[in-house]
Phi, psi and omega in degrees: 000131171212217224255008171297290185320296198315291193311314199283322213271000202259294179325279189321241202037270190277344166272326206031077189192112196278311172303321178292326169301306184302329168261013143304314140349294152112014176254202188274134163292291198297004141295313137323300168308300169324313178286312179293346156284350171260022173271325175319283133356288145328319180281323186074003166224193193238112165297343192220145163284136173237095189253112173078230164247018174275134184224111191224142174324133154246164176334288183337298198301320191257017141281319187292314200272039203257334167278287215276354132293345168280308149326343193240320165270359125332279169338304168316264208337297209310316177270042164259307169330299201285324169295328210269325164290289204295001158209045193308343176264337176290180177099189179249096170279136153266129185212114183256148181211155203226349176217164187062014187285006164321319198288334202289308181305303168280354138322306183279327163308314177298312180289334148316313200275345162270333196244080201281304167282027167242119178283179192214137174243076191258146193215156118245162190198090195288002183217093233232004157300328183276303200292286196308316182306323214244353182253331172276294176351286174292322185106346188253026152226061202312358176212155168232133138271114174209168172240117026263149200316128188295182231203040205231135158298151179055050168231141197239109175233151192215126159335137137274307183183130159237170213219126155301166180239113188250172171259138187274148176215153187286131203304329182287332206262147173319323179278004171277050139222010165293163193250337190203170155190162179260176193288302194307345166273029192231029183257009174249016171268161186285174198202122188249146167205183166316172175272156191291160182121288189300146181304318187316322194285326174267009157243009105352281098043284192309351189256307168338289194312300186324301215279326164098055176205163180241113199299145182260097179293136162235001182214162172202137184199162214251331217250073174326320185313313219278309181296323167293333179312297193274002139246046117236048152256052133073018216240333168157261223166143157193167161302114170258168174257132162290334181272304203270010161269352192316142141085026186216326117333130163255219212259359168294324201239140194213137158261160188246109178308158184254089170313303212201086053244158160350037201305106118215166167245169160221164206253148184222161169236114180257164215187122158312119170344287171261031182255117190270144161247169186264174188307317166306330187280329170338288175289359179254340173246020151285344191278311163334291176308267144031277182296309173338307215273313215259323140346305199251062189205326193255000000 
């Protein structure tokens, strides 16, 4: 038996058209007919019912070939295995992400500088758990980072880090000079934030709610940039992440830690279950994890 018949015997198969096979194939029908009767043969049954010129699988044929596609796609994995040794610094990540992307350009910059051939494929999806669910599906992201870390079958999510939310204040406003405050003594403040939709924005909202107020917006962007921007032009009051905000303020703008209620989220890196990734996406997303650890430590 060798590994032609099988590839031949896969082409019947899935036409179940012994001519049509053949001109995929790129033969002879009768070479083809030969091979497949001398597999046949071999086997001691009939892979196929023959009425005329009509050929359709009988039982034996839908048992055989369900092992000799688990060979081909062995056959496959192993020479993926083997680019993935012979090139562990090459490839492609697809990495789509919905929280901390402030984080990214040195994340990747950090990573990059040991890995030079491995490319990026980037997406965010700010209205994002179906969208994120749905991009890792489709292949065309291997990994997402978001908050809150996704929560689905066949999905494998693991913590990166949570973090309080603390409120940002224009440097000048009076409660910036608090050591803490609770949320209800912000509730008659302006409020700059994401656009509805976005996760942040609805948790953000939820801490509001908690809190027994519905915050009064007075701006809505897309930009974390735009929103830090615009306190500190004095424009009004918002949410920060303490950690992954680190290092992205100046001294116009100040946080206030949140006695009450409890503010944090947390950021997670999710990944298909049953999906191989490749070495590259491997090593990046030990590198992920890595930084994350080393983030919320400093």
């Amino acid at each position: 038996m060798e590994l032609l018949q099988l590839k031949y015997f896969l082409a019947v198969a899935r036409l179940e058209h012994m001519t049509r096979a053949a001109e995929e194939l790129g033969i002879a029908q009768p070479p083809l007919s030969q091979t497949i009767a001398r597999l046949e043969e071999e086997l001691g049954v009939p892979l196929f019912d023959r009425l005329g010129r009509n050929i359709h699988l009988n039982h034996f044929g839908r048992a055989y070939v369900q092992r000799v596609e688990r060979i081909f796609e062995e056959l496959e994995q192993g020479r993926c295995d083997l680019s993935d040794l012979a090139n562990g610094r090459q490839g492609q990540v697809g990495l789509a992400m919905d929280a901390a992307t402030h984080l990214l350009p040195d994340l990747l910059s950090a990573f990059r500088k040991d890995h030079p051939g491995v490319h990026f494929l980037l997406s965010g999806h700010h209205n994002a758990v179906t969208s994120l669910v749905q991009q890792l599906a489709r292949g065309t992201c291997d990994l997402c980072i978001s908050s809150p870390p996704l929560q689905q079958p066949g999905i494998t999510s693991i913590s990166l880090l949570t973090e309080d939310i603390w409120l940002a204040f224009p440097s000048i406003h009076l409660l910036a000079r608090r050591s803490q405050i609770r949320l209800q003594e912000a509730a008659q403040e302006a409020f700059i934030s994401m656009k509805p939709g976005h996760s942040w924005r609805e948790l953000t909202d939820s801490f509001c709610q908690q809190a027994g107020f519905r915050p009064r917006i007075v701006f809505e962007s897309d930009d974390p940039s735009t929103i830090r921007g615009l306190i500190r032009a004095e424009q009004g009051i918002a949410f920060g992440a303490a950690i992954s905000w680190r290092g992205t303020v100046d001294p116009a703008v100040i946080q206030i830690p949140i006695s009450e209620p409890k503010c944090q989220r947390t950021i997670g890196l999710s990944w298909l279950t049953d999906r191989r990734l490749s070495m590259a996406a491997q090593q990046f997303r030990q590198f992920v994890i890595d930084y994350f650890a080393r983030l919320s430590l400093t």
